[in-house]
N, C-alpha and C positions, 0 to 999 in steps of 0.2 A: 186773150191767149197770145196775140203778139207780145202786146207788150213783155209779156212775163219772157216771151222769146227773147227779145231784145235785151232785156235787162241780165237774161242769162248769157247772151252771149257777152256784154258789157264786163260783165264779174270773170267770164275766162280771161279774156282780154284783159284785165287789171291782173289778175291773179299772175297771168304769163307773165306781162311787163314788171311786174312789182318783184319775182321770183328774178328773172334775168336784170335787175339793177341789185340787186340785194347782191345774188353771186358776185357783180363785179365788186361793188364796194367793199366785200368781206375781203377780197385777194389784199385788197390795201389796208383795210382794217380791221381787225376780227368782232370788233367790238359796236362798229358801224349799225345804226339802226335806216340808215340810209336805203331805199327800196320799199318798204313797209308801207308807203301811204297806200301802195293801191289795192293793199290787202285793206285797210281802213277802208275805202271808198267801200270795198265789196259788201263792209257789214252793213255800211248805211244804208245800200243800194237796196239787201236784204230785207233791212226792215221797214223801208217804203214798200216794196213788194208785199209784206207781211200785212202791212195797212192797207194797201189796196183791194188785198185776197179779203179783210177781213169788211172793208167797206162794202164788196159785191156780195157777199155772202148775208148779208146785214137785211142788205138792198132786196135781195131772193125772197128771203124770211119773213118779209115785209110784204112781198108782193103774194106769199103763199097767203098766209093772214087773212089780208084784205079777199082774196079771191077763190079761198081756198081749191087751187089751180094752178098749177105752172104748164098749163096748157098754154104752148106758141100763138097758135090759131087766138084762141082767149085775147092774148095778152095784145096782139095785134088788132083787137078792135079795142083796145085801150084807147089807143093813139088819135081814132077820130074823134 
């Protein structure tokens, strides 16, 4: 769950920065694609997030399977 925090605030932060370079470079040029990367970065950021959600989800499904349990307690005498 962090990470997805961090990754979200990431994509604001590009989104802002990519929007405020874009305005400037249109005043000088209307035609300017200048600004845009960091909408770019946003998609890729998205679809590593996309991957990750689908790796833990994977990882669950897997552990239900085997145990059929998503019991905490359970899962924690996994470990010894």
């Amino acid at each position: 769950m962090c990470i997805e925090l961090m990754l979200n605030a990431t994509n604001l932060l590009l989104v802002a920065f990519s929007k405020m370079h874009n305005s400037i470079a249109c005043t000088t040029n209307q035609q300017s694609l200048l600004g845009i990367e960091g909408q770019l970065f946003v998609f890729f950021i998205m679809v590593v997030a996309a991957a990750e959600v689908s790796v833990g989800l994977a990882i669950i499904v897997l552990i239900y399977r085997n145990t059929h349990s998503v019991d905490i307690n359970f899962l924690n005498r996994l470990k010894n």
